[in-house]
N, C-alpha and C positions, 0 to 999 in steps of 0.2 A: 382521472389522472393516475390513483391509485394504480388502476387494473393495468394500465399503459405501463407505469414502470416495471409492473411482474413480469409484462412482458419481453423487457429488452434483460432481465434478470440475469441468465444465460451470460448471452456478451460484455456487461460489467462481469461478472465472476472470472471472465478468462482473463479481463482486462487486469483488473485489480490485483486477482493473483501473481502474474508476471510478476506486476511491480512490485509485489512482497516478495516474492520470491527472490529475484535478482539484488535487491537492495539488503535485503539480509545473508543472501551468500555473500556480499561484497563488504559487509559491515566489518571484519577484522581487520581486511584491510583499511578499510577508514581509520580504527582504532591506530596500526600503524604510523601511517598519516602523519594524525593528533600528535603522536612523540616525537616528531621531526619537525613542526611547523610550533612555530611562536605563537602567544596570543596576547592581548592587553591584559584579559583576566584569567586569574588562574581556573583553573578546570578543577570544582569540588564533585565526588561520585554526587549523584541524585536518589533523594530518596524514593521509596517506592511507592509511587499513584502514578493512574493514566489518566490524572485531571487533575491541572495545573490551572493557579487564576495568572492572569498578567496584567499589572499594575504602574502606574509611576510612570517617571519621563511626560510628564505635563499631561499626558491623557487625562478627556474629560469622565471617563468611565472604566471601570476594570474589561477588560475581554478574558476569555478562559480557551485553552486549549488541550485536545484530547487527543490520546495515542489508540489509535485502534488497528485490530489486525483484521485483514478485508474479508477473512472468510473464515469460520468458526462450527463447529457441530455446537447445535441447536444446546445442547447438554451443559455443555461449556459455556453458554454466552451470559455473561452478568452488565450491570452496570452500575461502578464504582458509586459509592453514597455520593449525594451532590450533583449528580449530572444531570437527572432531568431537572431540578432547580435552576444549573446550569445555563441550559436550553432554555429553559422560561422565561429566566434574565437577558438573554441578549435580542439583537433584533434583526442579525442576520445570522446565518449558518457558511462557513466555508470549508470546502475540501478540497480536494488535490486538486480537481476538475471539478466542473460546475455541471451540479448531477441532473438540473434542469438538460443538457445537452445529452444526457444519457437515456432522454428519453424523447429526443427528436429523430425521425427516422433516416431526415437526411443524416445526421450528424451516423449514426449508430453506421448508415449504408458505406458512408466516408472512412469509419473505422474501419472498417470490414476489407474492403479494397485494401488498405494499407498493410492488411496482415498478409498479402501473397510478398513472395521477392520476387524483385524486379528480375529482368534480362533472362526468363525464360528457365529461370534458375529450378531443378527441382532436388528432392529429398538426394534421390540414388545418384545425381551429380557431387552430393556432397560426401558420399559414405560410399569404403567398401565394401564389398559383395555380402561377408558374413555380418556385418554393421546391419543395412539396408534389412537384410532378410529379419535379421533380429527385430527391429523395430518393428516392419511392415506384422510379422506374427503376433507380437504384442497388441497391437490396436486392432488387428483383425480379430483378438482374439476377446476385444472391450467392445465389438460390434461396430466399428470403423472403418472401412475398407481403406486403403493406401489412397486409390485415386481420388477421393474424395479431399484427401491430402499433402498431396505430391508439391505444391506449389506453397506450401504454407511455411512460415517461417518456422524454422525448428525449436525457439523461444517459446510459440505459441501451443507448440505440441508439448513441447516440455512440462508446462502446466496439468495438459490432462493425463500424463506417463501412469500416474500413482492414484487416478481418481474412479472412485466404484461409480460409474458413469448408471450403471443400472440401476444400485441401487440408491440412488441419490433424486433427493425431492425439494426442488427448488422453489421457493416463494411459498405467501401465507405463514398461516399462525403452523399447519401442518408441516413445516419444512423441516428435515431436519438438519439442512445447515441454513448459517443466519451471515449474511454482509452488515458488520455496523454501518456501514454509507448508507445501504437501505435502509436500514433499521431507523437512523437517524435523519434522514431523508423522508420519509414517513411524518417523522416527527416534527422535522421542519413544516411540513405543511400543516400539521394540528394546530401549530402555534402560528399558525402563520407569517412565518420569516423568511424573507427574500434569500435567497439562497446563490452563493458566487463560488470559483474555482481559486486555484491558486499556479494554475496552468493550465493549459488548451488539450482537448485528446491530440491534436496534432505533433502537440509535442512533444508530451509523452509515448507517440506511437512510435515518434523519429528517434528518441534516445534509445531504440533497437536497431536502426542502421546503421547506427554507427560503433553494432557490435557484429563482426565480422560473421556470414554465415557459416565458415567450416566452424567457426567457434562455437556458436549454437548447435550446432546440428552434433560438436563431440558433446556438449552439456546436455542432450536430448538421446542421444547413445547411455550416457552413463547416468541418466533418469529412467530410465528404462530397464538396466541393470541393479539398479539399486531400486525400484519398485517392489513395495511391500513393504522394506524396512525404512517403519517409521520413528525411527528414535529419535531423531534432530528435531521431527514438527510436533511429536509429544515436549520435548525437550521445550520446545518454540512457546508453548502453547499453556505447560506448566510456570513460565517465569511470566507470561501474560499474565496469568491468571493470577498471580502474587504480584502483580501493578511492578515486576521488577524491571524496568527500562534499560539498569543496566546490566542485566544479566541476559537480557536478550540481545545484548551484544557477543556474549563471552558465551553462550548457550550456542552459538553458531557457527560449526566448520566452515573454513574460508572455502569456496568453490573454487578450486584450481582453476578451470578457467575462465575465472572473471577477476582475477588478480586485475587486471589493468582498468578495470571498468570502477573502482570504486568511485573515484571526483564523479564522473559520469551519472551513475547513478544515485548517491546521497550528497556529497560535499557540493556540490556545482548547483544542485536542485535546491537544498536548504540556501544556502546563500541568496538567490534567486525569488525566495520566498519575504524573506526579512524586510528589503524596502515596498515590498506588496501588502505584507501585514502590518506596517510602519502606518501608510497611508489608509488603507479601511480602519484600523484601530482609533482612528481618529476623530471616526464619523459614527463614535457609540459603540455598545457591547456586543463585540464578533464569537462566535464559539466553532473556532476551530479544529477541525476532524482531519486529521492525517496517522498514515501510518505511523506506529509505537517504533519501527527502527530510525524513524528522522529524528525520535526528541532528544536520546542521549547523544553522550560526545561531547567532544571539544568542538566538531563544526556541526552538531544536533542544534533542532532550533530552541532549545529550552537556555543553551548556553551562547550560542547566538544572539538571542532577543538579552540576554542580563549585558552584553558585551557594550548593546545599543543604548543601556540605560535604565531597560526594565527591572522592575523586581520580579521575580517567577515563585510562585506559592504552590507547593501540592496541595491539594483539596482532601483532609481527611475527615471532615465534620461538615453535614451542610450546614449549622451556622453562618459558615463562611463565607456564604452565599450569601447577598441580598439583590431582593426584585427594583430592576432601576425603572 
């Protein structure tokens, strides 16, 4: 099973990425949002850990939940005191998606299909002449020929604008970048924990139709333009690594245009989560793995689940931990 999911490695990384990507260009606006909509509890900043216990409101057992970013150089990847106690404690694992489907080939073959747009649509439909050329030289010039990607959602290229395609080594102890979902998916099986989603690839595929192609395709122009400079993902990458959740809000320029897409992609999704983690949490201790831009916030699930009931503890000492 090991060797199977190195294999689909690749297509989770495109995958994954998107959603970080899109979900933290869109987090200001969230922030927004927050000061315009009411809540029952007030919204206090959070302190800084990517490993939270969750406790109270009648549960028979504590469950824990962890903020990760889907894709990391190798150099950079830690993890927070507590977490693999964490994982030992509970007796399932859940993520976005159910990484068990990220290594079935129907499932992987089904993603794949979803990534072209529909009605014949391609790249140079979408973009003027000096756009189009712009891009096409960029990728030809990463060893990707245009036709190979003409038909592909400009979301999906946007991902790889800025990635050293050559010299990047995927999977194994040798890699030098690391997906916590794999990483932790790995782990799920040492410990042998049944392992669940918190949504369908389907779903997640579709929350990109309903972001308009010219729109991707100028997000994927001005990824391509701004290729190289990386200040915003050191930026990203620096407040991760200080467990700062909520600086990895305020660390993020709003993407102009993904202003409209914010409910879309974080507020509508965390919501959508809470009565899903209400009911596993019920059935013993879950350790939950989603991206670090869902937890903060007024509608992040850390203040979410306190809204429901719960208590939410950061995890700074594994004391804190016990094996149930």
């Amino acid at each position: 099973m090991k060797r199977q999911v190195k294999t689909h490695y690749v297509t989770l990384f495109l995958l994954s990425f998107i959603i970080l990507f899109t979900a933290c260009k869109a987090n200001k606006k969230i922030s927004e949002i927050n000061k315009n909509e009411s809540s029952s509890l007030a919204y206090e900043p959070l302190e800084k850990a990517l490993l939270w216990k969750i406790e109270g409101n009648t549960l028979p057992t504590s469950s824990y939940l962890f903020g990760t970013i889907h894709m990391i150089d190798r150099s950079d990847y830690f993890l927070p005191v507590g977490t693999e106690l964490a994982i030992e404690a509970s007796k399932k694992m859940v993520f976005e998606i159910d990484m068990d489907d990220m290594t079935d080939m129907g499932a992987q073959m089904g993603m794949l299909t979803k990534a072209f747009m529909s009605d014949g649509l391609t790249l140079k439909d979408l973009m003027n002449d000096e756009d189009y050329e712009l891009v096409v030289a960029h990728f030809k010039e990463k060893g990707l020929p245009m036709f190979m990607m003409e038909r592909i959602k400009p979301m999906f290229l946007s991902a790889l604008a800025d990635m050293d395609l050559e010299g990047m080594s995927l999977g194994g102890e040798n890699s030098n970048v690391v997906s916590y979902e794999m990483e932790f998916y790995d782990k799920a099986q040492k410990n042998n924990l049944e392992v669940e989603g918190l949504e369908s690839i389907d779903y997640q595929m579709s929350i990109f139709d309903s972001i308009p192609y010219n729109t991707q395709a100028d997000m994927l122009v001005e990824a391509v333009k701004m290729s190289g400079n990386n200040e915003g993902m050191e930026a990203l990458i620096e407040s991760y690594k200080n467990q700062d959740i909520e600086a990895l809000v305020e660390s993020i320029d709003e993407e102009e245009g993904m202003k409209d897409f914010g409910d879309l992609l974080l507020k509508n999704r965390n919501l959508n989560w809470i009565p899903i983690m209400n009911e596993m949490m019920k059935d013993g201790t879950h350790f939950f793995a989603v991206g670090a831009g869902h937890l903060a916030g007024k509608f992040g699930v850390i203040h979410l689940l306190k809204e429901e009931g719960y208590t939410l503890t950061p995890i700074l000492e594994s004391k804190e931990i016990k094996k149930i």
